[in-house]
TORSE-482038 format. One record per residue (C-alpha): x, y, z. Coordinates in steps of 0.02 Angstrom, whole numbers, plus 50000, padded with zeros to 5 digits. Layout:
N
XYZ ...
# end
This chain:
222
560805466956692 560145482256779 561355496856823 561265500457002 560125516056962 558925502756897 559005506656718 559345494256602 561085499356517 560955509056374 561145499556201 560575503056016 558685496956063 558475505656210 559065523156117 557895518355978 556475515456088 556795533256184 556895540956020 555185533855954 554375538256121 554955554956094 554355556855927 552685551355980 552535562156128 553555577956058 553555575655865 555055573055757 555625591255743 555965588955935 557265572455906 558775580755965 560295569256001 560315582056168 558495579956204 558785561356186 559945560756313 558945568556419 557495556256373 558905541456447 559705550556575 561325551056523 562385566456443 562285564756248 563875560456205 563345543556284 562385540656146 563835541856010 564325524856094 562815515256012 562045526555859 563485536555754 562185551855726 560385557455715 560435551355523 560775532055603 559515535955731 558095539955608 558545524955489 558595513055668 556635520555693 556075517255503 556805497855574 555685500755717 554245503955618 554305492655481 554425477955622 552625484155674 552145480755495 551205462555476 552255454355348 551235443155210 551135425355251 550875409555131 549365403855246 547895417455156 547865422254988 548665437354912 547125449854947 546955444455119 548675446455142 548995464555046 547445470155154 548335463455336 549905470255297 548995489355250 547865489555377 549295484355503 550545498055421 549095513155446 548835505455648 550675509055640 550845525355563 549205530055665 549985525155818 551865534855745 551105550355640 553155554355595 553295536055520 553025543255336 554335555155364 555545542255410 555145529555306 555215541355136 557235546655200 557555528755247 558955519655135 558765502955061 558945495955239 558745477255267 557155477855349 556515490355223 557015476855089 556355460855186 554595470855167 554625473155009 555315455254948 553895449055066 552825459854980 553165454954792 553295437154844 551515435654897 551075442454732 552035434754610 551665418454684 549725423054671 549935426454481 550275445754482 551625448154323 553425458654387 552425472754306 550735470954384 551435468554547 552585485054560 550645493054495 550235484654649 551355489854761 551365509254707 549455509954725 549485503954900 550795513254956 550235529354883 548665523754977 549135519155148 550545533955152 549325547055090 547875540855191 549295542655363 549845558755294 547995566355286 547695557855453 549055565855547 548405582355508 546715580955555 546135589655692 545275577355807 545615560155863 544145552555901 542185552655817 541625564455959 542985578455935 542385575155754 540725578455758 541025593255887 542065601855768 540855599455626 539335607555697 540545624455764 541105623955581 539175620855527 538915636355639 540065646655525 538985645755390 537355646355304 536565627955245 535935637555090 537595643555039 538355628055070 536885613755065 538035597855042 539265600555177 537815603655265 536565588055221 538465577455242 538635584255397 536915580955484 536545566055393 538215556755401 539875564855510 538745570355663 537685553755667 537995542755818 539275529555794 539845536055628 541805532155639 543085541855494 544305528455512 543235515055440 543285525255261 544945519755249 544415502955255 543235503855115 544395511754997 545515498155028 544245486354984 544105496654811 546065498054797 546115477754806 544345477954697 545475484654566 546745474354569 545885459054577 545215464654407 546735467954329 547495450754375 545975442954317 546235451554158 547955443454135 548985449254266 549965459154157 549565476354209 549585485554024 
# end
């Protein structure tokens, strides 16, 4: 029920939620238990009443993320299913550019394990070996986490900001000194439509390229 300010009252998913909306807008370093408050409305011992301390706060928005994550199903195949569940995970950290942070200081928490069972089930029961399938899921991780990582800290969001900072930085220096920046800036990043996000796309495909190999080679994983 609505308080009579016409908030809903505070509980454990309505702190989390603040938090993450803070993150987003403020970044993590800004995730005070004070500023938090503030976020609510409400003085920040307040909050003591639903999350024991920042530490439970940040494991409650790894939760938060990892919910975002699309789980494999039975209904596709493993590939289909290892490339929905990565391309749904970098949508997330895209959308959350902290999420790698949390999620690397998160505990074994029981959404962080439901993942991964989900995970490994899809590929054992498609024929990876144990071994194969922890190759597996190091390789995509490394992937999707690095590939969130590097995207966080570019500095543009959007193919137009992209291609504006490539010609100043095409401006700084001499196509001679420098002739395949230059031809891969004029003939690829500064094209129209040309998009950055879609090269993580086609690594993926290559990621799941080489997998596919190695399971058709015995599934063992050397």
């Amino acid at each position: 029920m609505p308080t009579r300010a016409g908030r809903s009252p505070l509980s454990r998913d309505r702190v989390l939620r603040a938090a993450a909306a803070l993150a987003d807008r403020d970044g993590l370093a800004a995730l005070t238990m004070r500023k938090l408050g503030q976020e609510l409305g409400v003085e920040a011992m307040s909050l003591y009443k639903h999350v024991a301390n920042k530490d439970e706060v940040l494991d409650g928005l790894a939760e938060l993320l990892l919910a975002e994550f699309d789980p494999p199903t039975d209904d596709v195949g493993w590939r289909e299913a290892m490339r929905r569940h990565a391309v749904s995970a970098r949508a997330t950290l895209a959308r959350h550019p902290w999420g790698p942070v949390v999620l690397s200081r998160s505990g074994p928490s029981p959404a962080m394990l439901r993942n991964l069972d989900s995970v490994i089930g899809s590929l054992r029961r498609s024929g990876f070996s144990v071994e194969l399938a922890a190759h597996a899921i190091s390789l995509l991780d490394s992937y999707v986490y690095g590939w969130a990582v590097q995207e966080a800290s570019l500095p543009f969001d959007t193919p137009d900001e992209l291609a504006e900072l490539t010609g100043a930085i095409m401006e700084g220096f001499s196509a001679e000194e420098y002739p395949h920046l230059a031809e891969m800036g004029t003939e690829l990043i500064m094209r129209p439509g040309y998009d950055h996000g879609r090269q993580f796309e086609w690594g993926l495909e290559l990621v799941l390229d080489g997998l596919e190999r190695a399971l058709g080679e015995g599934g063992s994983g050397g």
